[in-house]
C-alpha positions in Angstrom: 79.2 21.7 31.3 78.0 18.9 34.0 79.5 15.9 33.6 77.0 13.0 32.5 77.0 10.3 35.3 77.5 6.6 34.3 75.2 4.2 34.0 75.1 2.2 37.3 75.4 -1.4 35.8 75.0 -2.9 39.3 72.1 -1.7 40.2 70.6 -2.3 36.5 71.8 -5.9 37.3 70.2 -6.3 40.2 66.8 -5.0 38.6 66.7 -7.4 36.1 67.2 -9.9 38.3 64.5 -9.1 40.5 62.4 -8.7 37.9 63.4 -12.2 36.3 62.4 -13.6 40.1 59.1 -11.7 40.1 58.5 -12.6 36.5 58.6 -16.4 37.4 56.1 -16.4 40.4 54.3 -14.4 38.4 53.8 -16.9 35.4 53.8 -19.8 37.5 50.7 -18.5 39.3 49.1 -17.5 35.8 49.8 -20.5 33.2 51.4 -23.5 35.6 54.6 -25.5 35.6 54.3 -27.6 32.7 53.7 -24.2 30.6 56.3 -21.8 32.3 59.3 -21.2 29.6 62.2 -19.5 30.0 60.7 -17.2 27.2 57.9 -16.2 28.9 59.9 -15.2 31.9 62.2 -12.7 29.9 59.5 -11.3 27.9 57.5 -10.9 31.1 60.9 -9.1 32.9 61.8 -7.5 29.6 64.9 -8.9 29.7 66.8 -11.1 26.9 66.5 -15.1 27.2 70.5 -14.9 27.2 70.4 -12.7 30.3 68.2 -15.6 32.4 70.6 -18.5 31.0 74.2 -16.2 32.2 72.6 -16.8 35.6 70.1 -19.5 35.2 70.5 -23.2 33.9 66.7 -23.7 34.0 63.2 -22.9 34.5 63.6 -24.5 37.5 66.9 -22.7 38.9 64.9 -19.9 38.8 61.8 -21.0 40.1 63.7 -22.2 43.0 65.8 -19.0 43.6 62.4 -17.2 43.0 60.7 -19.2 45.9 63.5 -18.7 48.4 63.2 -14.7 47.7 59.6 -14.9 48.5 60.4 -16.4 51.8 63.0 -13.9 52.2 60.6 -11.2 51.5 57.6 -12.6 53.8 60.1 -12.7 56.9 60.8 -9.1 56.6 57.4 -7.7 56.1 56.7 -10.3 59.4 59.0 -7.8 60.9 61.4 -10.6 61.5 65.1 -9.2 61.3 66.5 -11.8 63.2 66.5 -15.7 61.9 63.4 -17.6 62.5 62.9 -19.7 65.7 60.2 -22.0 66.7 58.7 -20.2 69.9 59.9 -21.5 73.4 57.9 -20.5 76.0 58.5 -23.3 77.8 54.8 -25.5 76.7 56.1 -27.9 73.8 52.3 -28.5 72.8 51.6 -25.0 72.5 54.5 -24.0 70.9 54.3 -26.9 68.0 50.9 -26.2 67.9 51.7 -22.7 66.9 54.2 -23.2 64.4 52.3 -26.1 62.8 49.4 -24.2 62.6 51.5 -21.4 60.8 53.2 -24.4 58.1 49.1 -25.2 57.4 48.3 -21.3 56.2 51.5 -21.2 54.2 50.7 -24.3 52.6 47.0 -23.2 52.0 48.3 -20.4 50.2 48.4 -20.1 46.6 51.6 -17.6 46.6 53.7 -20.6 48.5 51.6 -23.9 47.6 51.7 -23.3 43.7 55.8 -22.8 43.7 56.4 -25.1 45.8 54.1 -27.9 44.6 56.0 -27.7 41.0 59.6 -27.6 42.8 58.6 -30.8 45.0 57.3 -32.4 41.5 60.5 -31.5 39.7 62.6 -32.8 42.4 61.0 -36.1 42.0 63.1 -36.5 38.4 65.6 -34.1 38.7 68.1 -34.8 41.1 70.1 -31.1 41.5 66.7 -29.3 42.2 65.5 -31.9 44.6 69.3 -31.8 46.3 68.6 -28.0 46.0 65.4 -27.7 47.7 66.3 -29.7 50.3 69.4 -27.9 51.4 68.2 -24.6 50.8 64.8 -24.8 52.0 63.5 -27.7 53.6 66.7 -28.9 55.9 66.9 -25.1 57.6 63.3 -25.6 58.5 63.6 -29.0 59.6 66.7 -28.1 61.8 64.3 -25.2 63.5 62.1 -28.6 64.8 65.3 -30.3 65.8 66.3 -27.4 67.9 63.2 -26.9 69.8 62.7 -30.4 70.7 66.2 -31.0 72.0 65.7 -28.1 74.2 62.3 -29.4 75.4 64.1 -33.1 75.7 67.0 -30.8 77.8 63.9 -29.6 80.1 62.8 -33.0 81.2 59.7 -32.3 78.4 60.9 -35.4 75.9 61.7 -38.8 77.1 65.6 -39.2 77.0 67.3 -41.1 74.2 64.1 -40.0 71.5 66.1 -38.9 68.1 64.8 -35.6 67.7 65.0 -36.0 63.8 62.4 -39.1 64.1 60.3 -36.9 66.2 59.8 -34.1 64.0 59.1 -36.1 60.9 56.3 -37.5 63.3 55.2 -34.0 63.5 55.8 -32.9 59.7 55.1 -36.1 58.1 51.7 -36.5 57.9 51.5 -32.6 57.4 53.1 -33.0 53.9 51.5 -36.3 52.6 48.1 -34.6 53.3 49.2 -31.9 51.4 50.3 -33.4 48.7 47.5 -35.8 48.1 44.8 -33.3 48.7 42.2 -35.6 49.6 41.6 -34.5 52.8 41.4 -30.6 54.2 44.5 -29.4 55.9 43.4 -27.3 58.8 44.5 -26.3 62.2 42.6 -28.6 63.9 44.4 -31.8 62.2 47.7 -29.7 62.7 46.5 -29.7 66.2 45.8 -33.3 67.0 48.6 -34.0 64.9 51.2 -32.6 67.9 48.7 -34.0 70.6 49.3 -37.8 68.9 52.9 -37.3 68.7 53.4 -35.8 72.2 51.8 -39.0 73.2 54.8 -40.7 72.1 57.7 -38.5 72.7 56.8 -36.7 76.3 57.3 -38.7 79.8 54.0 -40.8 81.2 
């Protein structure tokens, strides 16, 4: 008689949590922050509410978790294997331009904006997500700027002594406040004059 093969508890682990992930983007996308429940994520995974809280404190730890796995997932159907770099092809403008341009459709997008609109919101009142967000998602993207420009300050493209992390809140700035007030469209062409203004400040006369 063949032996009966064990029940792989990993990978049935690793299901569920996917599933809890996809659950929560899910939801958030159909019913909003305010009316996501941790109840409505298991039911949606088919999954017990205990199993989200043994790995979850809150709707929001898994919201955020849920939002980094998207990126995650985005990258590799991008093709990129390899971490994310702004471009350096040796024309700052262009380059920031690009990458700007890029941070405009994400924002624009439902899948990203809606996640990450109720993450920024929570952060304002909850300190851990907001310590969270930052570190996990927002400070690797922002050290991606700082990279680029130090190498275009190492060029002779920067004016010496500019603080790269001054610059590229110049750049991202006004990029996030339009965003988030959503009175005004947020297209390429303000991402674009966006970098020509703050060029004008940062590159040698």
């Amino acid at each position: 008689m063949a032996e009966k093969t064990a029940p792989d508890a990993t990978r049935r682990s690793e299901r569920s949590h996917r599933a809890i992930l996809d659950a929560a983007l899910e939801l958030i996308g159909e019913v909003g922050y305010p009316r996501l429940t941790i109840e409505a994520i298991a039911a949606r995974a088919r999954v017990g509410k205990q199993t989200i809280y043994r790995w979850w404190p809150s709707k929001a730890a898994v919201l955020l978790d849920a939002f980094v796995a998207l990126g995650e997932r985005a990258a590799r159907e991008a093709g990129g294997e390899e971490p994310y770099e702004i471009p350096d092809t040796g024309d700052l403008e262009a380059d920031l331009k690009t990458v700007l341009r890029a941070t405009v459709d994400e924002l624009n997008s439902p899948e990203f904006a809606i996640p990450s609109r109720a993450l920024a919101a929570e952060g304002l009142i909850n300190a851990e997500v907001s310590a969270e967000f930052v570190s996990r998602i927002l400070e690797p993207q922002l050290q991606l700027y700082v990279k680029r420009l130090r190498a275009a300050q190492d060029a002779g493209q920067v004016v010496p002594g500019t603080d790269p992390r001054i610059a590229l809140e110049l750049l991202v700035g006004p990029i996030a406040h339009r965003w988030l007030m959503r009175t005004l469209p947020l297209t390429h062409e303000y991402a674009d004059a966006v970098v020509e203004l703050t060029l004008r400040g940062i590159t040698p006369r």
